[in-house]
C-alpha positions as CSV (number, residue, x, y, z in Angstrom):
1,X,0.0,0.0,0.0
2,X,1.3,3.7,-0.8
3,X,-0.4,6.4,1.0
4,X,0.4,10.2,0.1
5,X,-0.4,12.2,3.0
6,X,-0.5,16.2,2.7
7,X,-0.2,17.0,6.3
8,X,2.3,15.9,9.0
9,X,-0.8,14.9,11.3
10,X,-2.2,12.5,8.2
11,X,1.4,11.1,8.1
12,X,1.1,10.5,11.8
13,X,-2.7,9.3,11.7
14,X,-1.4,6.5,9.4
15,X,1.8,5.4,11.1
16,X,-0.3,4.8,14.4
17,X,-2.5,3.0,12.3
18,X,0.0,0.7,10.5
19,X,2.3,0.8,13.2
20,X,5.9,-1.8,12.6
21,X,4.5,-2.4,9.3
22,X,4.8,0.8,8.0
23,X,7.8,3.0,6.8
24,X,8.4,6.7,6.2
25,X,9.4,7.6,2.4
26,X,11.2,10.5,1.7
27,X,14.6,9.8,-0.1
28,X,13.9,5.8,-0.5
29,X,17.9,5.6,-0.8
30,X,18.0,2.7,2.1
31,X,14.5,1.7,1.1
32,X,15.2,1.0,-2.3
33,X,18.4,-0.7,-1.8
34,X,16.4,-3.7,0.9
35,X,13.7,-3.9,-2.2
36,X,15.9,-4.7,-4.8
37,X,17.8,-7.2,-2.5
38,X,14.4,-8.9,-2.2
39,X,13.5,-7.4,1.3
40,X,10.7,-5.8,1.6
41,X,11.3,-3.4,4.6
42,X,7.0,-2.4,5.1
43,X,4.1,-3.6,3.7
44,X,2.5,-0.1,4.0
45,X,4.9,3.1,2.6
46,X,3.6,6.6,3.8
47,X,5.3,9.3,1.1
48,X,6.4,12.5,2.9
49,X,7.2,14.6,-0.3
50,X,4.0,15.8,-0.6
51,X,4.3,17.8,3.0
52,X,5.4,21.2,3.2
53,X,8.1,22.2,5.2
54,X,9.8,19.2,6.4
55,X,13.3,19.9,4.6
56,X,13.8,23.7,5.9
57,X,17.3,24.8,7.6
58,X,17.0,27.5,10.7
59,X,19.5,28.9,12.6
60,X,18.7,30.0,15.8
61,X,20.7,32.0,18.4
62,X,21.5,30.9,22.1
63,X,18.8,33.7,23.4
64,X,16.5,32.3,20.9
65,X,16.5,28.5,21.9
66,X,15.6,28.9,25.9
67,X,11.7,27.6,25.6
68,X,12.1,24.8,22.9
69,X,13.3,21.7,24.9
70,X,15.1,21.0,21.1
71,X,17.4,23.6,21.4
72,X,18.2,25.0,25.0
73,X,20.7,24.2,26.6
74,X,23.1,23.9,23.9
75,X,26.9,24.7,24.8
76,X,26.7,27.1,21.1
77,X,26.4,30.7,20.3
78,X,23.8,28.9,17.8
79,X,21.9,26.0,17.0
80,X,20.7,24.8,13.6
81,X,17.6,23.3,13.1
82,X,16.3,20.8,9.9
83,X,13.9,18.6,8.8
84,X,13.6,15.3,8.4
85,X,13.9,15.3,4.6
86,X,16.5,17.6,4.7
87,X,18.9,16.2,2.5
88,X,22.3,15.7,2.2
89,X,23.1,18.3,-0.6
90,X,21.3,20.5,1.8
91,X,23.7,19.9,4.4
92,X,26.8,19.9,2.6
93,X,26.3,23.6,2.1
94,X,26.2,24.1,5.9
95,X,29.4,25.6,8.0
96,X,29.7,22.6,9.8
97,X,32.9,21.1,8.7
98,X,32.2,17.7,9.6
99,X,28.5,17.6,8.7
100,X,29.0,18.7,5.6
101,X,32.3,17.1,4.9
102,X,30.4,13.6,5.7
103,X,27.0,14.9,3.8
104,X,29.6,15.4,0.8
105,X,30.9,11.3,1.0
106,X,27.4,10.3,1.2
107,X,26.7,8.4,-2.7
108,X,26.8,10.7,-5.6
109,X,25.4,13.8,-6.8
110,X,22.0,12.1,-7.2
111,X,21.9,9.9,-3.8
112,X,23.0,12.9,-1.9
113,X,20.2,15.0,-3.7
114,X,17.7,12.5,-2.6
115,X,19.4,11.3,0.8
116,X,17.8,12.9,3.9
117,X,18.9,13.0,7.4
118,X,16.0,11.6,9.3
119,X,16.5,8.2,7.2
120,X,20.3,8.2,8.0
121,X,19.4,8.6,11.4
122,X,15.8,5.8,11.4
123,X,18.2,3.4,9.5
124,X,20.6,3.0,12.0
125,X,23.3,1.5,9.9
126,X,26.9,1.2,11.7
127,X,28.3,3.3,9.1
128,X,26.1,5.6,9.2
129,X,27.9,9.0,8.1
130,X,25.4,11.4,8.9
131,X,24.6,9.8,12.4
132,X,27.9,9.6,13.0
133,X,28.9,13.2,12.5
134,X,25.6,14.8,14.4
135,X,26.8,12.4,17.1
136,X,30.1,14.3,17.1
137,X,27.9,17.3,17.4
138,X,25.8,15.9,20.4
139,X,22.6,16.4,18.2
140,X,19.2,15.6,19.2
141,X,15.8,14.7,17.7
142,X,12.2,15.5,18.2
143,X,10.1,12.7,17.8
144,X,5.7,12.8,17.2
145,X,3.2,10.8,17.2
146,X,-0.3,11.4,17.2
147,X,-0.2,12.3,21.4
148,X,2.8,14.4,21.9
149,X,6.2,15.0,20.9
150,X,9.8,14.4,22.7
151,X,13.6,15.4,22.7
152,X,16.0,12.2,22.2
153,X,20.0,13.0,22.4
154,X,21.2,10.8,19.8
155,X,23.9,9.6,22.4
156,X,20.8,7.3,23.6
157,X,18.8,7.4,20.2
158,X,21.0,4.5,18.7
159,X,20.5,1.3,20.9
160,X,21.5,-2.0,18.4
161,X,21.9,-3.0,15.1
162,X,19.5,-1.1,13.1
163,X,17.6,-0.1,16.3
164,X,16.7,3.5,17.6
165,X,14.8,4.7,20.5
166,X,11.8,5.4,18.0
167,X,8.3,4.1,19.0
168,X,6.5,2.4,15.8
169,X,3.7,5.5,15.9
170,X,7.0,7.6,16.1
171,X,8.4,10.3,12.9
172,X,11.3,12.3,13.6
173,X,10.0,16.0,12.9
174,X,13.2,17.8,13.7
175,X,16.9,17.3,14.1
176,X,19.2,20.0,16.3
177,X,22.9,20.9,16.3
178,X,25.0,23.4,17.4
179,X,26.5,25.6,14.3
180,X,29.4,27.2,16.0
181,X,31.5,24.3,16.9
182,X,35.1,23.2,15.8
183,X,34.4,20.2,13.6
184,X,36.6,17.3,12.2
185,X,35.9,14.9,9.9
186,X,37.6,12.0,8.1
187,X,36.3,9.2,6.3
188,X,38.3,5.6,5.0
189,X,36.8,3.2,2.2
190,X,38.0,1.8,-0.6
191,X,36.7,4.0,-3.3
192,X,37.2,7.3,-1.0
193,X,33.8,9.1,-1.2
194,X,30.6,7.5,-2.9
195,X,31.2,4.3,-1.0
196,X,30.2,2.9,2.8
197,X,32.2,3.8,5.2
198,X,34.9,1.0,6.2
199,X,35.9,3.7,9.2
200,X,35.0,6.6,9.5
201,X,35.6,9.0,12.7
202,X,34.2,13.0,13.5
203,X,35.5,15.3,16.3
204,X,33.6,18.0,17.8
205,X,34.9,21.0,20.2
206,X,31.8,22.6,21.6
207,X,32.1,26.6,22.5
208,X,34.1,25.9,26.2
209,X,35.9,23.7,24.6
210,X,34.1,20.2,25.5
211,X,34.7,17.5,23.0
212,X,33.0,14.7,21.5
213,X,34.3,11.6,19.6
214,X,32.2,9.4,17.4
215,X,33.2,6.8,15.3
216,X,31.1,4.7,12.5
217,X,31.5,1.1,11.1
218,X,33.1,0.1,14.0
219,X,30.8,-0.9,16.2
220,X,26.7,-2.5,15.2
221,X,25.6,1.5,15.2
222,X,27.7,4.9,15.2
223,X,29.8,4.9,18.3
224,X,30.7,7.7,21.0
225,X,33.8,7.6,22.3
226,X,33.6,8.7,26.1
227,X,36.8,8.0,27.8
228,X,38.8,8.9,24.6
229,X,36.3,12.2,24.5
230,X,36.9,12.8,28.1
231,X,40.6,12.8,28.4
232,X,41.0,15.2,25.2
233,X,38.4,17.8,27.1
234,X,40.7,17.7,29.9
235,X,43.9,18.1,27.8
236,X,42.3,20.7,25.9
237,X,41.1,22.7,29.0
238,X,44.3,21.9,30.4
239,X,46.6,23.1,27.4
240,X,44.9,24.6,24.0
241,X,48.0,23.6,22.3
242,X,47.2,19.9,23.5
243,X,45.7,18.5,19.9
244,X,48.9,19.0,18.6
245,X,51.0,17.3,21.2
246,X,52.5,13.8,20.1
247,X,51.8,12.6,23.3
248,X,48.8,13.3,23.8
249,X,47.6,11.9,20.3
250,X,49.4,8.6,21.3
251,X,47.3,8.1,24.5
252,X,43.9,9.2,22.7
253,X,44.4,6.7,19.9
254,X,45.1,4.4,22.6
255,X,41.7,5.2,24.5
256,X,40.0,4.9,21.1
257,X,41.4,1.8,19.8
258,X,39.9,0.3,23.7
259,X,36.3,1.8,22.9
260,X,35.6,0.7,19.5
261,X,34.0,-2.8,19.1
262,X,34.8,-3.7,15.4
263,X,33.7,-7.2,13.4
264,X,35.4,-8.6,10.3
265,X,33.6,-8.4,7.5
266,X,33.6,-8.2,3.4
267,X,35.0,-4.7,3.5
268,X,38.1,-5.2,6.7
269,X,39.3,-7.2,9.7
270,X,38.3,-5.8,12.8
271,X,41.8,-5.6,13.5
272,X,42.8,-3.5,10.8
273,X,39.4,-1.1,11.7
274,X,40.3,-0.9,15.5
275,X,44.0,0.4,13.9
276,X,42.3,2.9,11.1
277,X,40.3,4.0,14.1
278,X,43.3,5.4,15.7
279,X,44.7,6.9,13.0
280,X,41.9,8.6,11.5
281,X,41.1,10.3,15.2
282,X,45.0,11.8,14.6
283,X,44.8,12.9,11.3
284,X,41.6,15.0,13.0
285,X,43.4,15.9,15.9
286,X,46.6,17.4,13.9
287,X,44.1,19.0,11.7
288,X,42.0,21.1,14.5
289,X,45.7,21.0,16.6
290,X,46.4,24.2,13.9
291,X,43.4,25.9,14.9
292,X,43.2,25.6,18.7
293,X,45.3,28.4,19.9
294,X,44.6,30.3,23.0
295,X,43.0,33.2,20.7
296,X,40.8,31.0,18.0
297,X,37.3,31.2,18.5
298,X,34.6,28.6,16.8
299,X,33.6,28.5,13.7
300,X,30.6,30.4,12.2
C-alpha cells in the first residue's frame, strides 16, 4: 500500500495506524536498496514529499532557543535546526565542517540529492555518516506521534543494530545541532567518497571547549567515544596547544582503539578497523591542533 499524505498529522494518523508495518518515504535511498535485494522493509509506505516544510534549515541563536526543549541548553552561540527530509546536498552547504564534509561522501550527486537525514538517522546503519557526524555534534531529535512529541539526544537514540529509541507510531520532525562548533571529519573506504564507510571518525569542540568523539562502522551502530572524549576535554582545557602534542595523540588513539568494538567483515578485519580508528582520530586531531590556539574562536 502507498499512501500520500498532505499533512504531517495524516502522516502521523497513518503510522499509528499501520504501526511496525509501516515505513516513512522521503529519499527511498536505504528503502530502495532492501527492495531490490528482495527485502521488503514495510508492507505499507507513507510518502512524505508531498508535505510542506519538512526539509527547511534554521538557525537560531542561544537567546532564541531557551523555551524549545530541542534547542536550549546547547553549549553554542547557535543551533541549527532541519527537517527530516532535509537532504544531504542540503547539508553539505552548511558551515559545519564535519557535517557537511560527511554529507559530501554520502553516494553521488543524485543519492545525496535524494538522501535525507531523518533516514540516515531511522536506518541505524553502523556506518552511518550522517549519524555519526551529528553524534560528534551531540545532536538531538524530536520525535511525534499522534499524542505528543519528545527530545531524544542521539547519544541514547541508537541502541542495536539497526535499532533507535523510535516508537513504531513515532516520525522524527526535527533534528538540532549546534553551528558554531570546531568540527573534524575523516572518512576511510575503498573507493574514497561515494562508498560505505569501512571507518570513519568526527571530532567536535563545543564553545568551552568540551569534546565529542564518534566513530562509524566500527561498532553494530555509530559509536561515542567517552573515555577517549573525556581525556582530550581535559587536555584541551588543560593546554589549547594539546591537539597538537605527540603525546597526547598517542594516548587518545590508545583510548579509542579500547572503545571501538569492530567485526570482520567483506570490507576489513576488525583488526585492521580498531588500527584505522586510531589513525583517523590523529589525522583529525593534527588538523584542529592548527586551529586551537589560546585566541581562536569557533567556527561560524
Amino acid at each position: 500500500m502507498f499512501i500520500q499524505p498532505t499533512t504531517l498529522i495524516e502522516a502521523l494518523e497513518a503510522k499509528r495506524q499501520f504501526g511496525s508495518a509501516a515505513a516513512f518515504l522521503a529519499g527511498g535511498t536505504d528503502l530502495v536498496v532492501l527492495i531490490n535485494h528482495g527485502r521488503m522493509p514495510a508492507r505499507v509506505f507513507i510518502d512524505l514529499s508531498h508535505i510542506e516544510g519538512l526539509s527547511q534549515i534554521q538557525c537560531f541563536a542561544a537567546d532564541q532557543c531557551a523555551d524549545d526543549p530541542l534547542t536550549r541548553d546547547f553549549d553554542a552561540a547557535k543551533v541549527f535546526v532541519c527537517g527530516p527530509t532535509t537532504t544531504f546536498a542540503q547539508l553539505a552547504r552548511l558551515p559545519v565542517r564535519a557535517l557537511a564534509e560527511a554529507a559530501r561522501s554520502v553516494g553521488g550527486p543524485q543519492i545525496r540529492n535524494r538522501g535525507t537525514i531523518a533516514g540516515n538517522l531511522a536506518t541505524a546503519s553502523p556506518a552511518g555518516d550522517g549519524s555519526t557526524a551529528l553524534l560528534a555534534l551531540d545532536g538531538r531529535v524530536e520525535v511525534q506521534n499522534l499524542y505528543g512529541s519528545r527530545v531524544i539526544a542521539l547519544r541514547e537514540f541508537f541502541l542495536d543494530y539497526r535499532k533507535t529509541a523510535l516508537a513504531p507510531d513515532e516520525m522524527i520532525v526535527r533534528v538540532a545541532f549546534p553551528a558554531t562548533w570546531l568540527t573534524g571529519w575523516r572518512k576511510l573506504g575503498k573507493r574514497g567518497a561515494m562508498n560505505i564507510s569501512t571507518v570513519c571518525c568526527a571530532v567536535g569542540i563545543s564553545d568551552s571547549r568540551r569534546v565529542h568523539i564518534a566513530f562509524g562502522s566500527v561498532g553494530p551502530y555509530p559509536l561515542r567515544a567517552e573515555q577517549t572524549a573525556n581525556y582530550l576535554t581535559e587536555a584541551l582545557r588543560g593546554d589549547p596547544a594539546a591537539f597538537g602534542d605527540p603525546a597526547v595523540q598517542k594516548h587518545a588513539v590508545e583510548l579509542a582503539q579500547a572503545e571501538v568494538r569492530p567485526i570482520d567483515d567483506f570490507r576489513a578485519s576488525a583488526d585492521y578497523r580498531r588500527a584505522m580508528s586510531g589513525t583517523l582520530l590523529q589525522k583529525v586531531m593534527r588538523q584542529l591542533a592548527e586551529e586551537l590556539t589560546p585566541t581562536t574562536s569557533a567556527i561560524v
